[in-house]
N, C-alpha and C positions, 0 to 999 in steps of 0.2 A: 504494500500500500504506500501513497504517497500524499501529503499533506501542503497543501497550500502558505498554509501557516507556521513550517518550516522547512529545511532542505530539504528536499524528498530524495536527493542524491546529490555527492560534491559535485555542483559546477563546474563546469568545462575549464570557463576564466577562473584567477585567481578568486580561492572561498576568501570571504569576507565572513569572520565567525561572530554567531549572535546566537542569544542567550534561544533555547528551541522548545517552543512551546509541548507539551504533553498532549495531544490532543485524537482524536481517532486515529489509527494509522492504517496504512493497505496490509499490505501487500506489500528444576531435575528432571528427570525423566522416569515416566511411569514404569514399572516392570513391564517388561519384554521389549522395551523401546531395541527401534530397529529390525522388528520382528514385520511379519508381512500385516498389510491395514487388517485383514481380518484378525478374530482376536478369538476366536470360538474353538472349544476343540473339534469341531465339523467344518468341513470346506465350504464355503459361505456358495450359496446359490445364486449362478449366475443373472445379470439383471435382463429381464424380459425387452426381448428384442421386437416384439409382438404387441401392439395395440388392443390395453384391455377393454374390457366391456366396460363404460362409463358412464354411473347415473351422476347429473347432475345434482348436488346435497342441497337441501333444505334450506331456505331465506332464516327460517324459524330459530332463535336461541334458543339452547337448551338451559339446563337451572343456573341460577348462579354458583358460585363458588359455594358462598354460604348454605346453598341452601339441597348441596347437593351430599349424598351420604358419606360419611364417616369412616373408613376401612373397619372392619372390627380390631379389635386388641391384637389378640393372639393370629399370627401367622402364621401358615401351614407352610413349613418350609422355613427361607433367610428371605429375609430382605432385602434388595440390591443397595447400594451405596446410592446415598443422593451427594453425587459428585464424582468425578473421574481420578481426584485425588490431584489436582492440579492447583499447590498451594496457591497460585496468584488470582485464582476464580473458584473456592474451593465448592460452591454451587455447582459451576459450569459442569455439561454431560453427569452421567449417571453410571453405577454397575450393577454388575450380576446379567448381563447382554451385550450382544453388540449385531452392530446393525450392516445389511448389505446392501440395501435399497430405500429409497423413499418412491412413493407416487403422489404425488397432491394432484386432485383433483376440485377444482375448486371454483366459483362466479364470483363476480365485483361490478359492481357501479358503481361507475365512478360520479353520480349525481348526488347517493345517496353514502359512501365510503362504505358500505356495507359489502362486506367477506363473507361467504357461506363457503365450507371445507370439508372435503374427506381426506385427511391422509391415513394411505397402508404402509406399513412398513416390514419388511421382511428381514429375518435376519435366522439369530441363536444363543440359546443360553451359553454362557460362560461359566455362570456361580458353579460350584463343584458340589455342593447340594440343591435339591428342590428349592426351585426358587419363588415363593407367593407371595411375594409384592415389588414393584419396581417402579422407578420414575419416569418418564419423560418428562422435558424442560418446555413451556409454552405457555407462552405471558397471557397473565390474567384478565388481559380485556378481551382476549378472544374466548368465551365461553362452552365448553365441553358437553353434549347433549348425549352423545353415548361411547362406547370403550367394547371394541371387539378382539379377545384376546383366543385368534384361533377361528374358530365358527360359535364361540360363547361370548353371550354377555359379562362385560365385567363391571367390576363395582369400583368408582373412581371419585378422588374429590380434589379439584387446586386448590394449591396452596400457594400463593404466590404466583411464582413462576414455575413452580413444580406442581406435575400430575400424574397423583399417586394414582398407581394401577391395581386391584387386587384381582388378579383371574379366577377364575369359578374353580381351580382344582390347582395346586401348583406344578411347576412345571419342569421336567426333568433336565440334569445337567446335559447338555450338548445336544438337546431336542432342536429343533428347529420352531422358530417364534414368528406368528404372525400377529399387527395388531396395527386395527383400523379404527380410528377416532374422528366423530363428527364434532365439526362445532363451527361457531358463526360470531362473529361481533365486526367491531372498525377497527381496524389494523392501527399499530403507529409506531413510535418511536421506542426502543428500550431504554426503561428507566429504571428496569430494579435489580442490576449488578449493582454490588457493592464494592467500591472501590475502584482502580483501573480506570480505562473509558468507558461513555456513555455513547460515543456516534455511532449509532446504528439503529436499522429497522425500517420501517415501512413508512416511504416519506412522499407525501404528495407532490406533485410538480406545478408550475404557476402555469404550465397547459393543459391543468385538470387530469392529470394521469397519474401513476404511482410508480416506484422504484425502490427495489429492496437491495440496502448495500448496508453495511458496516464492518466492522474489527473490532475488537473480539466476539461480536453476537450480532446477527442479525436475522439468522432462520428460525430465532425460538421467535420470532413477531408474526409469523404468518403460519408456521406449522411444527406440530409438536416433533422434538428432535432429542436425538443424542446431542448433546450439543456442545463436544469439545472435539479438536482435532486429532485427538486419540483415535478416534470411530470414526472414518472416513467409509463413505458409501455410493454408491451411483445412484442418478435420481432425474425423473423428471417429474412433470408437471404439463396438466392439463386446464386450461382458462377458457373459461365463459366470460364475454364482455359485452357491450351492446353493439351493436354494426357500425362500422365505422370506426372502432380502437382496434389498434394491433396491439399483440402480443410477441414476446422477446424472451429468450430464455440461454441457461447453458446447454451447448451442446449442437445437436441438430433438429430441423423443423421434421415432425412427421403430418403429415397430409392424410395419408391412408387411414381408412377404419376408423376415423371418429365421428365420432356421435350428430346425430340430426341437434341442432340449437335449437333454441326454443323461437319462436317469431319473433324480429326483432336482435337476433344476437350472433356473436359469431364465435365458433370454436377452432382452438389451438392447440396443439400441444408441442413441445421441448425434451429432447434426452439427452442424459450423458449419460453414457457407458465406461468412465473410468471414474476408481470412487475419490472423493473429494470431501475435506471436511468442509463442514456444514456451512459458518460463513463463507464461503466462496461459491455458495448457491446464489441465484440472482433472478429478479422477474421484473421485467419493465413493461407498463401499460400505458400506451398513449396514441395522440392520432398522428405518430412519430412515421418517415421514412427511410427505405433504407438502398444502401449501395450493396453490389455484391460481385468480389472479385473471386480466384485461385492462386494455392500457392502454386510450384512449380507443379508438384505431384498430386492435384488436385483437390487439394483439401481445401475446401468453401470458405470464405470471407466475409462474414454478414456483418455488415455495419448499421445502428440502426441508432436516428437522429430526432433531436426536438424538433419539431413544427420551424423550418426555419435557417438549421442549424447546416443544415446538410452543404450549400456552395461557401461556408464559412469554415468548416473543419475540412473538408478533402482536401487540402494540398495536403495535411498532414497527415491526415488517416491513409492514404494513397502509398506512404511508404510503409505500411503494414505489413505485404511479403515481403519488401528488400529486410528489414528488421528481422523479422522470423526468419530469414537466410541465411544473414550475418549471427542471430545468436546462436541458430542452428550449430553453425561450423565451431563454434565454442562447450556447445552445451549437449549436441546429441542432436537427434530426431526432436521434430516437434509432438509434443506426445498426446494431441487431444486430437478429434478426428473435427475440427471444424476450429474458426479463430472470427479474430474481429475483436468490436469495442459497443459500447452504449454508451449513446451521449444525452444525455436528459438534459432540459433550459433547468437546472437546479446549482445553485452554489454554494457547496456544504465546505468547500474548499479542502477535497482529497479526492483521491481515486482508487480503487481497489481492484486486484488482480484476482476479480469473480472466474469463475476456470470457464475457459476456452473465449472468454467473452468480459475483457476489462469493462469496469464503469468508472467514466472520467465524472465526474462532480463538479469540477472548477474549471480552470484555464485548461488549453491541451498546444503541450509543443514536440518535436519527437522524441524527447531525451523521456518525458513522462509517456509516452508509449512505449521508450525500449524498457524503463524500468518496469513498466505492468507488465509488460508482454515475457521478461525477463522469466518474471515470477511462475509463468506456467512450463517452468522446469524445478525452479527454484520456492515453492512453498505449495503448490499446488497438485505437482507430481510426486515431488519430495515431499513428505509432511511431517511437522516439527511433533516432537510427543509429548511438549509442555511446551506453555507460554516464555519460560526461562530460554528459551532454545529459540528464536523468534531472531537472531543474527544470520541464523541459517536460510531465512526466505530475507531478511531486509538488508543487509549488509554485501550480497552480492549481488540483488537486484539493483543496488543503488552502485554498484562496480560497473552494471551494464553500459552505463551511457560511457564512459570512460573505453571498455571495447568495441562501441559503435563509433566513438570517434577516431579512433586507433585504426580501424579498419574502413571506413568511410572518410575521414581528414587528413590519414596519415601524422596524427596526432604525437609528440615526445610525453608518452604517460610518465617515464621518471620525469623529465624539470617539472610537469606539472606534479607530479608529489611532491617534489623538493620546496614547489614553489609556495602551496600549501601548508604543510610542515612548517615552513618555515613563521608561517601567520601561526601556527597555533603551541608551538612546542616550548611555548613559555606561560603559557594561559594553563593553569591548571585545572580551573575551572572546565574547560574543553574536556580534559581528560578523567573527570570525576568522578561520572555515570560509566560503567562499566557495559562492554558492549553482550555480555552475557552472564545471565540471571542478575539483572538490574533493577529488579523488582516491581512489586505490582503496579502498572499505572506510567511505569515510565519505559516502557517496552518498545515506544515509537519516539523516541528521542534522538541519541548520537547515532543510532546504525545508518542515520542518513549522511553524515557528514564523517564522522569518525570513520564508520565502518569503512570504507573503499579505502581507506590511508590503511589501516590495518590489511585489506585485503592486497593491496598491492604492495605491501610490504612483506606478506606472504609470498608474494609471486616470486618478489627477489631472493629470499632468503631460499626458496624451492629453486631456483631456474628455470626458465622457459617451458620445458620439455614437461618435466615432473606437474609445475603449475597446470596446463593443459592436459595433463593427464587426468589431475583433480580435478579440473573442470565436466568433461565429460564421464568419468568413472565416478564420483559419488551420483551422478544421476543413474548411471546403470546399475551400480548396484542396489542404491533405496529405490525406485522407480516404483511408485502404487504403495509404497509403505511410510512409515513414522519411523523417523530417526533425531536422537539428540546430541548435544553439541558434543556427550561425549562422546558416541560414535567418529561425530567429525576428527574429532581430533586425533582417537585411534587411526581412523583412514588416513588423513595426513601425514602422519608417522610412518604406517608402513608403507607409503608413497614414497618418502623419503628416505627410508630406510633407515633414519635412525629418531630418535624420542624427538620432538618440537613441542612438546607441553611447555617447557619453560618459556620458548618464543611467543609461543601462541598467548601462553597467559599474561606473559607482558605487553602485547597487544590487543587482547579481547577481553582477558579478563583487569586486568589493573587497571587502578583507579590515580594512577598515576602518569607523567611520558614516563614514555620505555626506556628503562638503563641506558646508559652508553651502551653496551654491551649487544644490544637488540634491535638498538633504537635507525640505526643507517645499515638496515641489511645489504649483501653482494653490490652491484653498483649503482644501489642509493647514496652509497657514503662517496663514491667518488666526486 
C-alpha cells in the first residue's frame, strides 16, 4: 500500500526526510509460518471453476445483535480462538479452521446504501479436537438473519465485530466445513479495531457508487471472514445492482450461467483463483468505464475509471504491461491470471495493492503503479504470517520504482543511495522506528523511505548475482503461502552462504544508523 500522506516509496530525486504520518497503509510469526496458505490437516478443496446456482438474498434484516440468541454455556467440543494470535490485532481472524474459499453473493442500491448478502465459505477444521463453536469477524452494522453450518441450522449471536457460530452437532478434526451466512444492513467504514489503523471498508464515492479498500481490514465491512493474513483463500463474488452501474472485482469477469436479474437490475460476477488474504479482496460499484489491454502472453488488462477519469489517467495507466514486464524480469512470472487498477473520483489519499487489480484513492503517477503492481508478487502472492512481518510486502515494493528506473532511465541506484544517506544518516530520529516488528499502528511508516536504503544496501553487501537470485527465488519458493521475516532472513543467508543476521538487523531491525561496520556495504563505501 501507499499513502499520500507520506513516502509511499524513496523518491527518484534526492529524499527530503519528514516526520511520516501513521496512517492506513497499502500495500512474530504464527506456528507453521512458511508453511503452505492452507493450514488444515486435509488438502483444502479446490475453488469452483463453475458458476453456482445463485439466489439473490433477502432486502429483509435479520435480529439484531441484541436480540439474537445466546450460544449456550457448555460447548460440545473447544472452542476456536477469537483471534489468529497476531499480537498487533489480537481480534483480527479467528481459530480452530481455516478457510479455502469465499463466494459473496450479494445486491446494493446505491439510492438507498442498503447490502442484502449470502456468503458461503468452504474450507476445514484445524482444532485437533471436536470443535463446537467458532468465530467469524463481520462488523456489527451488517446484521446476521441466519448461520448454515453444513446443511444445518446454527445458532449465532454478534458480538461486536465477532460472530459467534454454534453448529447443531460439533465438528470433527480435519472434517471439511461449510458455512453460509445471511444478513443485510448499510455497509461503511471500520471503526472497531483497536489500536493500529482505522482506513478501511466500504466507502461511498461522490459519483454515488461504492469501493471496498483498506489495510489492515477491510472485508470484515461487507462479509463475514477469517480475517487475518494467516488464512489466505480464493474468492469471488456475485452483485446485483440496478441497470446502469457496473460492477469490478479481483480477478476475472465471468458472463456465463448467471442468474436472470430481477426487472430493472443487472448481474455480475468476479473470480480469483489464487488464494489471497482477505484485505486484498476488493468491489467497486459505479457508472464507472473501462479500458482493456494484454500482456505479452495474454493475460487481460481491465482498467476501470470514475465517471470522467478515464482520458485523464491513460497516459499512465497505459504503461501497465511495460511495468508488469520490467518487474517480471526481477520478480518471476506474473502470478495472477488477469491485472489492471480501479480508479474511483475518491481521495482517501492511498492506494492499495487489492490482488490482481490495485485501487488508486488519491493522485496516480507510474512510480505508484510500479509500487502497487510490485506488490502482487511481493504481499499478495507472498503472504506475511503476522503484521510484524509487513517489511516483506512494503519495503521492497517501495525498492520497485528504484528498479523501474534502473531499467527504464538507466538510472546510478548507488549515488542515489549515497545521495540519500547522506540526508539522513545523522537524523536519528529517521532511524528510530525499526523497519521490522515496529509495533502496533506504526506498521506503514519508514518501510516507505527507510526501507529501499536498507534494501539496496542489501543488494551490495549480497552482489549482483546473489541479490537477483533473492529477488526471484523467495517468490518461488513462498509462492501461494505465509512467510515471516524470519524465514526471510534464513533465505538470505543461505543465498549467501554465510549468517547476515547481524547485517540484516543493523539494517531492519535497529533503531539506530548502522555501525561503521555495516553501514557503506561492497561499493557503497567507495
Amino acid at each position: 500500500m501507499s499513502d499520500a500522506g507520506r513516502p509511499r516509496r524513496v523518491a527518484l530525486a534526492v529524499l527530503t526526510v519528514a516526520t511520516v504520518l501513521a496512517t492506513a497503509a497499502c500495500s512474530g510469526s504464527v506456528p507453521g509460518a512458511g508453511r503452505p496458505a492452507t493450514h488444515g490437516p486435509t488438502s483444502p478443496a479446490p475453488a469452483s471453476t463453475s458458476t453456482p446456482t445463485i439466489t439473490t438474498p433477502t432486502s429483509e434484516p435479520g435480529p439484531s445483535p441484541s436480540d439474537s440468541p445466546a450460544p449456550p454455556g457448555p460447548v460440545d467440543g473447544v472452542a476456536g480462538a477469537k483471534g489468529f494470535g497476531d499480537p498487533y490485532y489480537p481480534e483480527a481472524g479467528n481459530g480452530g479452521y481455516q478457510v479455502d474459499h469465499y463466494d459473496v453473493v450479494l445486491s446494493w442500491d446505491p439510492s438507498t446504501d442498503r447490502l442484502a448478502a449470502t456468503t458461503t465459505l468452504t474450507g476445514s477444521v484445524t482444532a485437533t479436537e471436536r470443535l463446537g463453536r467458532f468465530n467469524l469477524d463481520l462488523e456489527p452494522n451488517l446484521e446476521v438473519s441466519s448461520v448454515l453450518v453444513g446443511d444445518r441450522s446454527a445458532e449465532f449471536v454478534q458480538d461486536e465485530a465477532e460472530l459467534v457460530i454454534t453448529p447443531a452437532t460439533a465438528l470433527e478434526p480435519g472434517s471439511p466445513l461449510t458455512v453460509a451466512v445471511e444478513y443485510a444492513g448499510e455497509p461503511g467504514e471500520i471503526t472497531s479495531r483497536d489500536g493500529g489503523l482505522a482506513d478501511g471498508g466500504w466507502y461511498r464515492t461522490p459519483t454515488g457508487g461504492a469501493v471496498v479498500v483498506g489495510q489492515p481490514a477491510s472485508a470484515t465491512a461487507w462479509f463475514p471472514v477469517n480475517d487475518h493474513p494467516g488464512d489466505p483463500a480464493t474468492f469471488a463474488v456475485t452483485a446485483t445492482v440496478p441497470e446502469g452501474w457496473n460492477v469490478i472485482g479481483n480477478g476475472l469477469p465471468v458472463t456465463e450461467g448467471l442468474p436472470t436479474p430481477p426487472t430493472g437490475s443487472a448481474v455480475f460476477r468476479w473470480e480469483l483463483d489464487r488464494p489471497v488474504a482477505s484485505y486484498l479482496t476488493t468491489l467497486y460499484i459505479d457508472r464507472f468505464t473501462t479500458d482493456e489491454t494484454t500482456l505479452a502472453d495474454g493475460t487481460p488488462v481491465i482498467n476501470a475509471y470514475a465517471p470522467g477519469l478515464q482520458r485523464q489517467l491513460h497516459p499512465v495507466t497505459e504503461l501497465t504491461p511495460q511495468i508488469l514486464e520490467v518487474l517480471s524480469r526481477h520478480f518471476g512470472p506474473y502470478p495472477f491470471d488477469a491485472a489492471g487498477g480501479i480508479f474511483p473520483q475518491l481521495s482517501l489519499g492511498f492506494a492499495l495493492e487489492t490482488a490482481s487489480r490495485p485501487v488508486y484513492t488519491g493522485a496516480v503517477d507510474p512510480d505508484l503503479l510500479v509500487h502497487e503492481l510490485a506488490h502482487q508478487w511481493y504481499g499478495d502472492d507472498v503472504t506475511i504470517a503476522q503484521w510484524r512481518d509487513i517489511c516483506l510486502n512494503e519495503c521492497i515494493a517501495s525498492y520497485a520504482p528504484w528498479l523501474w528506473a534502473q531499467d527504464t532511465e538507466n538510472l546510478d541506484l548507488d549515488e542515489q543511495w549515497r545521495a540519500q544517506m547522506a540526508q539522513v544518516v545523522d537524523q536519528p530520529a529517521f532511524w528510530r522506528s525499526p523497519l521490522v516488528d515496529m509495533g502496533a499502528g506504526n506498521e506503514f511508516t519508514r518501510v516507505y523511505d527507510r526501507g529501499p536504503l536498507a534494501v539496496h544496501a542489501l543488494r551490495a553487501e549480497l552482489g549482483e548475482e546473489t541479490f537477483a537470485a533473492l529477488l526471484t527465488g523467495w517468490v518461488q519458493q513462498y509462492s501461494g503461502r505465509n512467510a515471516s521475516w524470519e524465514d526471510f532472513e534464513d533465505f538470505v543467508s543461505e543465498l549467501a552462504g554465510r549468517d547476515l543476521r547481524p547485517f540484516i538487523d543493523a539494517w531492519f531491525r535497529g533503531t539506530e544508523v548502522p555501525s561503521e561496520q555495516f553501514r557503506y556495504p561492497g561499493a557503497l563505501g567507495r
